[in-house]
VOTORDREN-472169 format. One record per residue (C-alpha): x, y, z. Coordinates in steps of 0.5 Angstrom, whole numbers. Layout:
% VOTORDREN-472169
<r xx="X" yy="Y" zz="Z"/>
...
% end
This chain:
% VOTORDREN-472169
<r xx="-31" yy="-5" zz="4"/>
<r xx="-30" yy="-1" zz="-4"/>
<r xx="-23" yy="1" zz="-5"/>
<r xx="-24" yy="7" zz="-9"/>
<r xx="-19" yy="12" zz="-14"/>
<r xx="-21" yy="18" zz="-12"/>
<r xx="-20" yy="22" zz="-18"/>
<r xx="-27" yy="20" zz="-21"/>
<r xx="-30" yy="21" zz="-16"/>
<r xx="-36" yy="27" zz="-17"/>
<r xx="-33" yy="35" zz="-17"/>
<r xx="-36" yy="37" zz="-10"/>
<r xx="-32" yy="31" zz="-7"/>
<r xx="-26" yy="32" zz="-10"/>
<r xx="-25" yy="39" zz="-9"/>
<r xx="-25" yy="37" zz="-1"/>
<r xx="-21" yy="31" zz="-2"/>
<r xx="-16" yy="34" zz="-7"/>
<r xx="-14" yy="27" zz="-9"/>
<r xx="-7" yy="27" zz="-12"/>
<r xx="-6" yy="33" zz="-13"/>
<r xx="0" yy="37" zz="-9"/>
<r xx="0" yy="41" zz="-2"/>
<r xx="5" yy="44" zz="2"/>
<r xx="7" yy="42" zz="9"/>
<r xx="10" yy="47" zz="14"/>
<r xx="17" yy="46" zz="12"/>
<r xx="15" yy="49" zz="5"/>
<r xx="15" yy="42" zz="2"/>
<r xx="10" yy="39" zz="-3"/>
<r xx="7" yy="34" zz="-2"/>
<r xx="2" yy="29" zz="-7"/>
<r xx="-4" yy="27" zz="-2"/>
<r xx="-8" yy="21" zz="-2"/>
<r xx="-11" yy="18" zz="-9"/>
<r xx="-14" yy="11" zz="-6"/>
<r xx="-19" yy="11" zz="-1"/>
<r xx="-24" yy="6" zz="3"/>
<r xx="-30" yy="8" zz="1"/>
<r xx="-35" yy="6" zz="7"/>
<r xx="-43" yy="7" zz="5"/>
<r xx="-45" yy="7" zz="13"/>
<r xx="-42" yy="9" zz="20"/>
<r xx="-44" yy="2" zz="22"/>
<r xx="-40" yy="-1" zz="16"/>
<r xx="-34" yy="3" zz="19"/>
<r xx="-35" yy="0" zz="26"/>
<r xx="-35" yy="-6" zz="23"/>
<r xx="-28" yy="-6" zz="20"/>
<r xx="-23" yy="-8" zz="24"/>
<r xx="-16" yy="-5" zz="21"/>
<r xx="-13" yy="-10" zz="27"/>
<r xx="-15" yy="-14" zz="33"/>
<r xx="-15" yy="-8" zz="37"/>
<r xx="-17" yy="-2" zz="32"/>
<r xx="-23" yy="0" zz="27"/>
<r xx="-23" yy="4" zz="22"/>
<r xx="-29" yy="9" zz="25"/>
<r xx="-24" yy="10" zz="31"/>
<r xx="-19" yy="13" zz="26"/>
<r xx="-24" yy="17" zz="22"/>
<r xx="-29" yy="20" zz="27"/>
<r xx="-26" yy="26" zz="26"/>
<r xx="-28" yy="28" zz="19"/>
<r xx="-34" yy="25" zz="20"/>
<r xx="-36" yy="30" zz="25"/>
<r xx="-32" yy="36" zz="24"/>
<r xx="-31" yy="37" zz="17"/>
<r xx="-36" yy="42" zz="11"/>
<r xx="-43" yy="38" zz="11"/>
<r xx="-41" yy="34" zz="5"/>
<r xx="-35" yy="29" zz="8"/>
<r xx="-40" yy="29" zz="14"/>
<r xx="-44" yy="25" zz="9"/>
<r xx="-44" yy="18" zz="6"/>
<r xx="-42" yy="14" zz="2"/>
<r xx="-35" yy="17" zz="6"/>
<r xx="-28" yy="16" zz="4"/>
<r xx="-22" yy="15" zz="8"/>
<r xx="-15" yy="14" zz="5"/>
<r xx="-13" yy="8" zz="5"/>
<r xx="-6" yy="9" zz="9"/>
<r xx="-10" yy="8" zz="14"/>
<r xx="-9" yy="1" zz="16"/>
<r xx="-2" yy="2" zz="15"/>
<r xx="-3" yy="7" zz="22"/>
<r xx="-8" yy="2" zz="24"/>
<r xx="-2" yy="-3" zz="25"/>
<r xx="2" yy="1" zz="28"/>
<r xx="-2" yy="2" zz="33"/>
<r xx="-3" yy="-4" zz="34"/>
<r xx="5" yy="-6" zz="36"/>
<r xx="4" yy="1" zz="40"/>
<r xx="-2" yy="-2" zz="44"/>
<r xx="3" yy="-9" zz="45"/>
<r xx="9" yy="-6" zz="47"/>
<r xx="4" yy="-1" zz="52"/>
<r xx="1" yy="-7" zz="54"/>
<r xx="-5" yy="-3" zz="55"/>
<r xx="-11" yy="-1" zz="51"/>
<r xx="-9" yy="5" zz="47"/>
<r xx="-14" yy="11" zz="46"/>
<r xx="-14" yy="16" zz="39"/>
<r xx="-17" yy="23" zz="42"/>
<r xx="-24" yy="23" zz="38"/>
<r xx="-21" yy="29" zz="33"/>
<r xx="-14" yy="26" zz="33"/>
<r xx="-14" yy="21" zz="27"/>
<r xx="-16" yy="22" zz="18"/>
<r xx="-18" yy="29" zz="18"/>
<r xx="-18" yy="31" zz="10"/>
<r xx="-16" yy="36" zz="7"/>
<r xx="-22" yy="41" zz="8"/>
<r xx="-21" yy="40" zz="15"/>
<r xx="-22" yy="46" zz="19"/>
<r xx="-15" yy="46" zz="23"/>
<r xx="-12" yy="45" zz="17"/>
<r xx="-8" yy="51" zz="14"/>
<r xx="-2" yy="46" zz="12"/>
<r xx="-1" yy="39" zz="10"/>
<r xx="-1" yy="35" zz="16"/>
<r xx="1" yy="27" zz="16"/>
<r xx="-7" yy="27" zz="19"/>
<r xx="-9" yy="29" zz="11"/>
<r xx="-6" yy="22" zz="9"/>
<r xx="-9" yy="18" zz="14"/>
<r xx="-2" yy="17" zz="17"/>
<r xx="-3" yy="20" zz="24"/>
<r xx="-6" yy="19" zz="31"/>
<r xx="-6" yy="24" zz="37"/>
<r xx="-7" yy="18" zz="44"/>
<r xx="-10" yy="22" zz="50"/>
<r xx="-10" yy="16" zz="54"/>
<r xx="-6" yy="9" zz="55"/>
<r xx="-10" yy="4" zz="60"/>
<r xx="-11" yy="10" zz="65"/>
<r xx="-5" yy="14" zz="65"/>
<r xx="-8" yy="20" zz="61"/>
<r xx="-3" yy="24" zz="56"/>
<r xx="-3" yy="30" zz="60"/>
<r xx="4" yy="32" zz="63"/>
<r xx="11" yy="32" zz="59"/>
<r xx="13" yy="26" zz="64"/>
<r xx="8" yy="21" zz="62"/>
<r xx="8" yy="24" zz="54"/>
<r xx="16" yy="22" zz="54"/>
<r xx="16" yy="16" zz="57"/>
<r xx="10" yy="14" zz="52"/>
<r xx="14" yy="16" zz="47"/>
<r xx="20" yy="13" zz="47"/>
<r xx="16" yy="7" zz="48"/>
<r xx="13" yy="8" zz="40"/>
<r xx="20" yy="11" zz="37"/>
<r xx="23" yy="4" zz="38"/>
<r xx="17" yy="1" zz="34"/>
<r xx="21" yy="3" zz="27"/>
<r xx="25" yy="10" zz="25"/>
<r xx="19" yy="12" zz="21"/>
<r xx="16" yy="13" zz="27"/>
<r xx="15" yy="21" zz="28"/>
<r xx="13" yy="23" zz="36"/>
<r xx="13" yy="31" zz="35"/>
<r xx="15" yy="34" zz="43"/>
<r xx="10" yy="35" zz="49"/>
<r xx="10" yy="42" zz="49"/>
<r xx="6" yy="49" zz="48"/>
<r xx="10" yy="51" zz="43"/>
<r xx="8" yy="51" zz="36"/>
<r xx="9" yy="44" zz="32"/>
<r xx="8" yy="42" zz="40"/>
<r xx="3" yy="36" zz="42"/>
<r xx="0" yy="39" zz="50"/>
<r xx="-5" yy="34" zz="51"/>
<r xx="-4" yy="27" zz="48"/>
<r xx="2" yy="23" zz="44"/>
<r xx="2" yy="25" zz="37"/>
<r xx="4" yy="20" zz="33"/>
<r xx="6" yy="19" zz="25"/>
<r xx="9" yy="16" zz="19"/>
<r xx="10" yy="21" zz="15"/>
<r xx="7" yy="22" zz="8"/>
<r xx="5" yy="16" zz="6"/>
<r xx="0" yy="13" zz="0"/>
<r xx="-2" yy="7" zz="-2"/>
<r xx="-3" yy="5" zz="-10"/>
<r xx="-7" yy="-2" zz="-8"/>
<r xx="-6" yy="-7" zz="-12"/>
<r xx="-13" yy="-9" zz="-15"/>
<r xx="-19" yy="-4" zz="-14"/>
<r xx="-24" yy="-8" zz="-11"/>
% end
């Protein structure tokens, strides 16, 4: 898998990533998006990448490879590579569930020229997940959505758990869970 700086990328696919350029969020706040990505040559190479023991890197983008203008639907295809951050805090979800942990197939990286969104959401960065389903329970009532949630809050203080509801800003049928507006410089470009 080649890490890649998205900036140079060709002109059509940095007008749908918008690489390192500024984007507000709903609260009015800008924010940098992603400028490195996971560059995948092949819906199987994405299958084959375990981010970690339990979770792919075709799990937390399939989303993007479905939903998005024909060009993302494409490969190669590019992931923002703080998508294996995610990926390790759903791992210690999945630990502390004791159960597999399943991400809603629209619920993982969507880029920025997704079609839900209007502002940036923590999905353009690659830092957020939407569980519709832990082992057999299903995310589909306040009850099992809270005591989930507590569950993922006691990972860490950065982790966000937006409330159960059908109120704006409210998740009505799976476990939102995100990190924020997290990005990634790696080290090296591979």
């Amino acid at each position: 898998m080649r890490i890649i700086d998205a900036i140079t990328l060709g002109e059509e696919d940095r007008a749908l990533l918008r690489p390192h350029e500024k984007w507000a969020d709903e609260g009015g706040s800008e924010r940098r998006l992603p400028r490195y990505f996971y560059a995948l040559d092949s819906w199987a190479e994405a299958k084959a990448v375990q981010l970690t023991e339990h979770f792919t890197l075709a799990e937390l983008m399939a989303v993007d490879c479905r939903e998005a203008p024909q060009l993302l639907r494409e490969f190669p295809h590019f992931v923002p590579c703080a998508v294996a951050v995610l990926a390790r805090y759903l791992e210690e979800f999945r630990r502390r569930v004791e159960a597999p942990v399943f991400v809603s197939v629209n619920g993982g990286y969507r880029s920025p020229a997704h079609r839900l969104h209007e502002t940036a959401t923590p999905h353009a960065w690659g830092c957020a997940a939407d569980i519709y389903r832990v082992g057999d329970a299903r995310i589909d009532g306040a009850k099992t959505a809270e005591r989930y949630a507590k569950m993922a809050e006691g990972i860490g203080r950065e982790v966000r758990i937006k409330p159960f509801g059908t109120g704006a800003g409210e998740a009505d049928d799976h476990l939102h869970l995100d990190l924020g507006f997290l990005t990634i410089e790696p080290h090296t470009l591979r």
